[in-house]
N, C-alpha and C positions, 0 to 999 in steps of 0.2 A: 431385426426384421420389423419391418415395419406395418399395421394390422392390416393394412388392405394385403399389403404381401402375404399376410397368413393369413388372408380370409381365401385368396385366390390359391393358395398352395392347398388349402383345406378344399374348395369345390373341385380342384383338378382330381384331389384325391378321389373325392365322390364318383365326378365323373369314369374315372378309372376303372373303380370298385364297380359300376353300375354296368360299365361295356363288359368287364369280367365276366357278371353275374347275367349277360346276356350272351356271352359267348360271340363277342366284337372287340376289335380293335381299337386300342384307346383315340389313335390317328384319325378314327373314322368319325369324331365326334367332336365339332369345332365349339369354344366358348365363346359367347356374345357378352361379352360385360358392359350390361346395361346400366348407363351413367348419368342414364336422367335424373334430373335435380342434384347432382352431385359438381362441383366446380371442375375447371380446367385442371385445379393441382393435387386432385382427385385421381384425374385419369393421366397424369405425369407421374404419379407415385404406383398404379395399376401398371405403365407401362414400363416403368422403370423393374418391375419384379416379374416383365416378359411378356405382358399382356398387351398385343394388338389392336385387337378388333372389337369397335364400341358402338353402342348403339343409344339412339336417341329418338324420344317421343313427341318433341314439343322444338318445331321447324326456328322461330329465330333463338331459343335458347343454346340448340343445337350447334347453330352459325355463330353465335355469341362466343361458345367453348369453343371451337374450332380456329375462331382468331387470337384468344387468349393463348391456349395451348401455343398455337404459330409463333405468338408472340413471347414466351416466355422460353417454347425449345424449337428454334428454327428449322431446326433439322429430322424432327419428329415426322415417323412415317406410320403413320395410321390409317384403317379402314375404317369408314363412319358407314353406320346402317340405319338407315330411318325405316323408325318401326310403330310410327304415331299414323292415327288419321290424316288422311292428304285432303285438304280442300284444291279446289281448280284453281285457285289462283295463288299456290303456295308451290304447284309444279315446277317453276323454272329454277328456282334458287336447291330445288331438292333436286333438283335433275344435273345442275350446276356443281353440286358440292357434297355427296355422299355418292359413293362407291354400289351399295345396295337398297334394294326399298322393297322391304317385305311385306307389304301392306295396299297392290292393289288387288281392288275387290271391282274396278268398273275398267269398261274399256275405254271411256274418254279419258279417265286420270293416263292412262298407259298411252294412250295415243301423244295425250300433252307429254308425256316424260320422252316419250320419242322424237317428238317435235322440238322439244328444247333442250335435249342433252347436247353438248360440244362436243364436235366431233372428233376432234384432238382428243378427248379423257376416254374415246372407248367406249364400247356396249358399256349401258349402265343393267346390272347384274339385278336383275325382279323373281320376287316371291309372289303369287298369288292368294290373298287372304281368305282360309276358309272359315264359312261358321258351323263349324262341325257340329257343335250341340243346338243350331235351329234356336237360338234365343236371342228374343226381337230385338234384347240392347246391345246387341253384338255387332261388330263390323263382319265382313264378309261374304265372298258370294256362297251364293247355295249350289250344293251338291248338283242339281240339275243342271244351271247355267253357268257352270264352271268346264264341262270339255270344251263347249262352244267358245271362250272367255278365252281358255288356255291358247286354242289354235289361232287364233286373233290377234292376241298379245306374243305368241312366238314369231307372228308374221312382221311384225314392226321393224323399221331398222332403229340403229342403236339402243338396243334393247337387247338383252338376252335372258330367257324364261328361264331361272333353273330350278324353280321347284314351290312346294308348296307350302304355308304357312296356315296355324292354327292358334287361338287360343281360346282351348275349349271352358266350358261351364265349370266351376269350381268345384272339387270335392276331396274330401280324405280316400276315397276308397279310391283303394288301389286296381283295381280290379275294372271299374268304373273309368277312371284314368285310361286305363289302356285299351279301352273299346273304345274310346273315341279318337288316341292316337292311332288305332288299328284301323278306323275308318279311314283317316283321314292319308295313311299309306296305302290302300288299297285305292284310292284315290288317285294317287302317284303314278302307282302303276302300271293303273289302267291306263293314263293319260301316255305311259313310257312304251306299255304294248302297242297303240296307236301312230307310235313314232317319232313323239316329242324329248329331245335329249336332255331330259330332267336328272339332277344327282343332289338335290337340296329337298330334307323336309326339316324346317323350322319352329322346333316344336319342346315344348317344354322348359319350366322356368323353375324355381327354386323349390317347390311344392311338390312338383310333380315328374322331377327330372329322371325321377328311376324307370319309371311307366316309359315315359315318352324315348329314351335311349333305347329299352326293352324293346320299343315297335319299330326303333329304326331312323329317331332323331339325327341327322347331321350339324344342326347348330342347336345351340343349349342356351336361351335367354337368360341370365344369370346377371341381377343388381342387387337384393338388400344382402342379399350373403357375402357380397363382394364389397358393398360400398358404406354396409350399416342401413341402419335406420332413414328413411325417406326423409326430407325435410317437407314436404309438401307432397301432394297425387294431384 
């Protein structure tokens, strides 16, 4: 077996243990293996030990793996999630070529991803970025201008809202952890009693994965446990 394969048997494991210890479904908690900075035969060896669904930070490095990978296993069927900052003039190619984008925080980025998704590939599948912990180097909308955001951006076509994304303020405390993944599901839904058919919150990454499962995580951002050591941030 090969380590990325026992790096990914070893987080499933966690995950497992974490939905247990929440009294959930392992099924209910999807893994994002985030493979930024990591090459094409990085996420050939991820998939090859059953892992899907990859996410990426950084818009042509992203497009760069996605042709390599193409190019080395033709047949490879993978979901790419852009989970990086969107500038306005990086929307077409993101809207073009990943499946999910968990990272708007504006309604213009949302409007261009609607504008420029192909109609052929289908709603393209959006997370709304929260800044749940209110700190200024954060992406994300604020708590306030996020129902009005949500109902705007569910209204677009080729688009589909399904739920909400965070990456809170950093800490050990556990306790800390899950007040702010606790906010940021009440969040949810409230936006779900209103009548928006949301089933996605995006939340929690290698630090913080037990918290965030605990409040009700759907996808689990999970890279250096998976892929080693960063070569670069």
């Amino acid at each position: 077996m090969s380590i990325i394969a026992a790096n990914l048997q070893a987080v499933e494991a966690t995950i497992g243990a974490a939905c247990a210890s929440a009294g959930r479904g392992k099924n209910e908690v999807r893994l994002l293996a985030v493979s930024k900075t990591f090459p094409a035969e990085a996420v050939l060896e991820a998939m090859a030990a059953g892992q899907r669904a990859f996410g990426e930070n950084y818009l042509q490095e992203g497009l760069d793996k996605m042709q390599e990978v193409a190019r080395l296993q033709p047949d490879a069927v993978l979901e790419w999630h852009f989970i990086g900052p969107i500038q306005s003039n990086k929307t077409r190619p993101i809207a073009s070529n990943f499946q999910w984008v968990h990272t708007v925080e504006r309604l213009k980025i949302a409007q261009r991803l609607s504008e420029q998704r192909p109609e052929e590939l289908g709603p393209l599948d959006i997370c709304i970025q929260v800044n749940i912990s209110g700190e200024a180097s954060k992406s994300g909308a604020s708590e306030d201008e996020l129902p009005e955001l949500a109902r705007q951006v569910a209204a677009l076509p080729n688009l589909r809202l399904r739920g909400l994304m965070a990456i809170p303020e950093a800490t050990k405390d556990e306790a800390q952890q899950r007040a702010a993944f606790a906010r940021l599901r009440a969040l949810f839904e409230a936006l779900r009693a209103q009548g928006l058919a949301l089933d996605t919150l995006s939340m929690g990454m290698s630090g913080d994965l037990k918290a965030a499962v605990a409040e009700g995580a759907t996808i689990v951002r999970i890279g250096s446990a998976i892929f080693g050591v960063r070569h670069y941030e």
